[in-house]
N, CA and C atoms as an extended XYZ file, in Angstrom:
258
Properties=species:S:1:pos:R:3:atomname:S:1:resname:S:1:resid:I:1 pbc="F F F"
N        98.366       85.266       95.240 N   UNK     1
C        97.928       85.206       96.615 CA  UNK     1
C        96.580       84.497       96.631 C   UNK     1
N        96.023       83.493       97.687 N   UNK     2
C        95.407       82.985       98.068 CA  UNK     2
C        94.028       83.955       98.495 C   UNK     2
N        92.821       82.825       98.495 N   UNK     3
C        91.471       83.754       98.552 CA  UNK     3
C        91.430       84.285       99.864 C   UNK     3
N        92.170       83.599      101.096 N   UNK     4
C        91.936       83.781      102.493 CA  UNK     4
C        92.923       84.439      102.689 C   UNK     4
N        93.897       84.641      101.856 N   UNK     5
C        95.207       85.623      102.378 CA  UNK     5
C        94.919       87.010      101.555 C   UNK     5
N        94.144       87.033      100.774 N   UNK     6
C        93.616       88.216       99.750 CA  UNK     6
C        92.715       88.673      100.731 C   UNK     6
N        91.872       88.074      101.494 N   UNK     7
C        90.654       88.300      102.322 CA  UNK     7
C        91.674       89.067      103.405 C   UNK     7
N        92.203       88.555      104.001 N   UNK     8
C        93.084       89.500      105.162 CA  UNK     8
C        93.875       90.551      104.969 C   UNK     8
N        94.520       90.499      103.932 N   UNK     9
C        95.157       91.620      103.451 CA  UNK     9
C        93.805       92.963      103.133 C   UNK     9
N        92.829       92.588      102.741 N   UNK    10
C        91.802       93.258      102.488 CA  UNK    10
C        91.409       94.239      103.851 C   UNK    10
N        91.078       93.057      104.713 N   UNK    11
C        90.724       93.397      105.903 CA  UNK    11
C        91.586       94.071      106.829 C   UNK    11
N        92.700       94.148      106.706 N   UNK    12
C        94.040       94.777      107.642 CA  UNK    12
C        93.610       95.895      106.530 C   UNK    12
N        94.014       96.255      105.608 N   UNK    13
C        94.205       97.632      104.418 CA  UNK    13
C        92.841       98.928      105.246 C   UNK    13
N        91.384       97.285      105.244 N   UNK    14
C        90.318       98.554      105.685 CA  UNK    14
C        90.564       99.060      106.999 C   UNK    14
N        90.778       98.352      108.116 N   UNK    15
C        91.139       98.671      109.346 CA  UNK    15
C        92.393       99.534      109.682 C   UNK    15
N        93.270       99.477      108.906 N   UNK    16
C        94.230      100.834      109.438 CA  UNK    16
C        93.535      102.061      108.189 C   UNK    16
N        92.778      101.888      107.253 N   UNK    17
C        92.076      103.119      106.761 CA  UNK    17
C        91.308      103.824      107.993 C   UNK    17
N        90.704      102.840      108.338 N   UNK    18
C        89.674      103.200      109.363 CA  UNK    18
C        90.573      104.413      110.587 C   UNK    18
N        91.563      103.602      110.878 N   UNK    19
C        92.277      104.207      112.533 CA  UNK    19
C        93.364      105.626      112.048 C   UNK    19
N        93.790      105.739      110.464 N   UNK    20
C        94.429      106.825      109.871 CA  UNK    20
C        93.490      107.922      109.800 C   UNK    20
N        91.897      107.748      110.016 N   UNK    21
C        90.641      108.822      108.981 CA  UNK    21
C        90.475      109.204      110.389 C   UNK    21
N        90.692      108.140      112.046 N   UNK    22
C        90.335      108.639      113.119 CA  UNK    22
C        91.427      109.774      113.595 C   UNK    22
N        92.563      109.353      113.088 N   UNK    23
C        93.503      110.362      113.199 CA  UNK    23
C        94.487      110.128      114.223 C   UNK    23
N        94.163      108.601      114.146 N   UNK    24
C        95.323      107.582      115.390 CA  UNK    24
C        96.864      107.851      115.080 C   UNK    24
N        97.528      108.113      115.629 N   UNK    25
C        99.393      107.414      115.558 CA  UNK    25
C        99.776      106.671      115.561 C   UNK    25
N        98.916      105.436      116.109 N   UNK    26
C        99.648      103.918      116.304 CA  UNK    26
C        98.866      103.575      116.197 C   UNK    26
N        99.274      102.160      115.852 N   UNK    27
C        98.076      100.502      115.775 CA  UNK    27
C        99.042       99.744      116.125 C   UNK    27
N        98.216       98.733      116.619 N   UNK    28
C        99.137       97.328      116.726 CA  UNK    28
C        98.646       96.309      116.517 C   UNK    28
N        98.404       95.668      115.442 N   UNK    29
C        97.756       94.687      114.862 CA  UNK    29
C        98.685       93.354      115.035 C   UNK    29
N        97.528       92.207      115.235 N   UNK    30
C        97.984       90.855      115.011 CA  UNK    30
C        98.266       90.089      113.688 C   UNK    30
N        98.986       89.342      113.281 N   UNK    31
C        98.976       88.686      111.888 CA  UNK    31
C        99.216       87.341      112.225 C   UNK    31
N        98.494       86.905      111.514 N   UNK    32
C        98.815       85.338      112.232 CA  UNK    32
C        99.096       84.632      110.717 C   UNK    32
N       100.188       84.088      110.564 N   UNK    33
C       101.133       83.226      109.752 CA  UNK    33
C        99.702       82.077      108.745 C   UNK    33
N        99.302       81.950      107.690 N   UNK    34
C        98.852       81.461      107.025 CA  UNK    34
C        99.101       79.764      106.710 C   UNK    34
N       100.067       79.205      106.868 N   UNK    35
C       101.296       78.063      106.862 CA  UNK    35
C       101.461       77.484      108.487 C   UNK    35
N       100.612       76.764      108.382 N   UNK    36
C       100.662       75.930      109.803 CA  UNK    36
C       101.517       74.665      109.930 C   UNK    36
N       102.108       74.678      110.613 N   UNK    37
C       103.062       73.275      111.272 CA  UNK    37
C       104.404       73.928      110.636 C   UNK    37
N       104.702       74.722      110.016 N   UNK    38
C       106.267       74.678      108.877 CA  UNK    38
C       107.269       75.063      109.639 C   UNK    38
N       108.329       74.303      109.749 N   UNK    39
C       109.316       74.533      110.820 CA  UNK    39
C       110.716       75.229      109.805 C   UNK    39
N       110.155       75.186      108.328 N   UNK    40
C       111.183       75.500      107.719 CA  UNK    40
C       111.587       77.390      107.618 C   UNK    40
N       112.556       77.631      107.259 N   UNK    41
C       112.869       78.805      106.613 CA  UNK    41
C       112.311       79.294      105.377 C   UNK    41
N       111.810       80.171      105.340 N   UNK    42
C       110.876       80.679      104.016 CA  UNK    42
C       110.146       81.779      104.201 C   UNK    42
N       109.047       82.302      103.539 N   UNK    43
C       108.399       83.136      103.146 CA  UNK    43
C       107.076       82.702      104.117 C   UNK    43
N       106.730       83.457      105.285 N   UNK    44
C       105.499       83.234      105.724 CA  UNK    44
C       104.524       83.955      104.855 C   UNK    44
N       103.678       82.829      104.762 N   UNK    45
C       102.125       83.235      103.512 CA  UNK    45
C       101.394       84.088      104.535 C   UNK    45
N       101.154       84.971      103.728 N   UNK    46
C       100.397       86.091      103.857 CA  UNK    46
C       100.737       87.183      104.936 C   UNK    46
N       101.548       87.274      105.371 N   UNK    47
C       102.114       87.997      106.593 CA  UNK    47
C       102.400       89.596      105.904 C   UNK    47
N       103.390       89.077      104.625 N   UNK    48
C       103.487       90.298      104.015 CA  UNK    48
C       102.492       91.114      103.419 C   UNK    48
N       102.088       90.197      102.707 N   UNK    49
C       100.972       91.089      101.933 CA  UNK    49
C        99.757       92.002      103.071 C   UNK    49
N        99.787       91.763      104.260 N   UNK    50
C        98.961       92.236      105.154 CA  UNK    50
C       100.066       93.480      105.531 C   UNK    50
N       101.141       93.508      105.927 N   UNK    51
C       101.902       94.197      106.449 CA  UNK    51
C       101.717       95.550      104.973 C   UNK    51
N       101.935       94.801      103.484 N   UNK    52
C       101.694       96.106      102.408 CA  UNK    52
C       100.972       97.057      102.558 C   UNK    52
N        99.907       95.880      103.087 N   UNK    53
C        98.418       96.493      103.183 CA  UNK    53
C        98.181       97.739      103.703 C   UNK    53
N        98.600       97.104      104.974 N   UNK    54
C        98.297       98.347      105.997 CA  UNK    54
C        99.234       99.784      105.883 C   UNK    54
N       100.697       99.594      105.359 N   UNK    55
C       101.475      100.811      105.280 CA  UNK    55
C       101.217      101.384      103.814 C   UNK    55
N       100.022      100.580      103.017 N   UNK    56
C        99.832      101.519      101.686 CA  UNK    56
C        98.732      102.894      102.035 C   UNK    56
N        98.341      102.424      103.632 N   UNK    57
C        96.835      103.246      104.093 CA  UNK    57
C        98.015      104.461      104.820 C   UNK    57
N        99.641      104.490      104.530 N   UNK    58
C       100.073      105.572      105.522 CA  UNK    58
C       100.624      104.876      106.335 C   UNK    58
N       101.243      104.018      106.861 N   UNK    59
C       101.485      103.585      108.061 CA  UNK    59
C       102.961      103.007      107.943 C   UNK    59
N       103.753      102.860      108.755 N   UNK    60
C       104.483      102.081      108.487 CA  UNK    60
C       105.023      101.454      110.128 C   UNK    60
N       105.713      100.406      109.524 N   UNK    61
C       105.931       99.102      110.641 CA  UNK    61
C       106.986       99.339      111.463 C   UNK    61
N       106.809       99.537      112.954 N   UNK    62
C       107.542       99.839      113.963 CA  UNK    62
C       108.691       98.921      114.472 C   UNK    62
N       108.126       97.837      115.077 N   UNK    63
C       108.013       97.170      115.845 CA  UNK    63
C       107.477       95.670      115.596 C   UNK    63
N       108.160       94.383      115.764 N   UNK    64
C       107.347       93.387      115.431 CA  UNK    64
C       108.148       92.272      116.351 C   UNK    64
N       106.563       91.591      117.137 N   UNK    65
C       107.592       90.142      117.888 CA  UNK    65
C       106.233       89.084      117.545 C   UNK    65
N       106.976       87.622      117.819 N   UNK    66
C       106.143       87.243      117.206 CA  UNK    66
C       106.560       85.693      118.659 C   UNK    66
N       105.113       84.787      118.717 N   UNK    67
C       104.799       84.242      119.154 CA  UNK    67
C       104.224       83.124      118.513 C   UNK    67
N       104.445       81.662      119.334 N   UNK    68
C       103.608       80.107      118.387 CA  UNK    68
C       103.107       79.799      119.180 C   UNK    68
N       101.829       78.967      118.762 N   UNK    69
C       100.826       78.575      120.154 CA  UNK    69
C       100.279       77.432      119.145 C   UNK    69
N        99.846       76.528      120.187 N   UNK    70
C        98.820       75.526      119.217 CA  UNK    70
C        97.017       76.036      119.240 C   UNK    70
N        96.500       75.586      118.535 N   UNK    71
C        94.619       76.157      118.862 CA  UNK    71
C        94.237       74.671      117.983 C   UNK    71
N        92.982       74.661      117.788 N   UNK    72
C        92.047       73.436      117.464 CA  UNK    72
C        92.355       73.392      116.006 C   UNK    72
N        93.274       74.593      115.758 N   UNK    73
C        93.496       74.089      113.950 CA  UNK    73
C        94.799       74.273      113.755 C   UNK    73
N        95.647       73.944      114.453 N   UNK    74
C        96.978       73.343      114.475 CA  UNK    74
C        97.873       74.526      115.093 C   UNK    74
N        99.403       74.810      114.686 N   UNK    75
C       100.355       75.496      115.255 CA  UNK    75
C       100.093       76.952      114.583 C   UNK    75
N       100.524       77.537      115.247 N   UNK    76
C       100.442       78.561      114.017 CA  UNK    76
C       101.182       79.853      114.660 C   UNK    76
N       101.987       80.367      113.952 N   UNK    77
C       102.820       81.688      114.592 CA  UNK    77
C       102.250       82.984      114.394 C   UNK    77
N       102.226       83.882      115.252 N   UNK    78
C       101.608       85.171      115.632 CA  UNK    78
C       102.172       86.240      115.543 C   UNK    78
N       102.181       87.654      114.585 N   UNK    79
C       102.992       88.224      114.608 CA  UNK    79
C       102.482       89.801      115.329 C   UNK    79
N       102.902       90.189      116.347 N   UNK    80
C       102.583       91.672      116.790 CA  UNK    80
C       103.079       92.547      116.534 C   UNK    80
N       102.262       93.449      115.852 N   UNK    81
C       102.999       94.476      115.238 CA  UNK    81
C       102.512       95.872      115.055 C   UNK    81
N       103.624       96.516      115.685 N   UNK    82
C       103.491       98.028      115.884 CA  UNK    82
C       103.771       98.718      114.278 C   UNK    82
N       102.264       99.716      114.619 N   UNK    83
C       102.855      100.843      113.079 CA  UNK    83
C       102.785      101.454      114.093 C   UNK    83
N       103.269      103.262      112.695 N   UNK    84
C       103.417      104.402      113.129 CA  UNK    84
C       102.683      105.091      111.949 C   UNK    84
N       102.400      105.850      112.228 N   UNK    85
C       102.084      106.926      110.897 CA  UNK    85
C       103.194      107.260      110.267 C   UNK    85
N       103.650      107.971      108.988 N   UNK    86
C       104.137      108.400      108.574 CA  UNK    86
C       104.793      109.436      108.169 C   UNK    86
C-alpha cells in the first residue's frame, strides 16, 4: 500500500476509534477512490484498506453508495458508507 493510501487508512482506523470510545452506533464516512480517471474493472486503491481500517476499531459496513464528480484534480469516485457497531 501506498504512503497516501497508508495515510488514510490510518486516519479512518483513528476516527472510528474516536466515535466507538464516544459510544456512537453509526458513522458514515466518505472514501474517495485513490485511482483517478479508471473506467476499468478492478480493485479500487485504497478503498479497502480504509474500509479494514475502520471495522478492525469494531465496526462493520452497512450500507455503501457511491458517486463520480470531477474537482481540480481530476474524476474521482466517492464512496458513502454506513457502519454499525458490532
Amino acid at each position: 500500500m501506498g504512503f497516501i493510501n497508508q495515510a488514510k487508512a490510518n486516519e479512518a482506523e483513528r476516527q472510528a476509534a474516536g466515535a466507538f470510545s464516544e459510544g456512537r452506533s453509526s458513522i458514515v464516512f466518505k472514501i474517495i477512490e485513490a485511482n483517478s480517471g479508471s473506467r476499468n474493472t478492478g480493485i479500487m486503491q485504497g478503498v479497502g484498506e480504509q474500509i479494514e481500517a475502520i471495522e478492525r476499531q469494531g465496526w462493520s459496513l452497512d450500507t455503501m453508495t457511491a458517486a463520480e464528480g470531477k474537482a481540480l484534480s481530476g474524476e474521482r469516485t466517492a464512496l458513502i458508507c454506513l457502519f454499525r457497531r458490532r
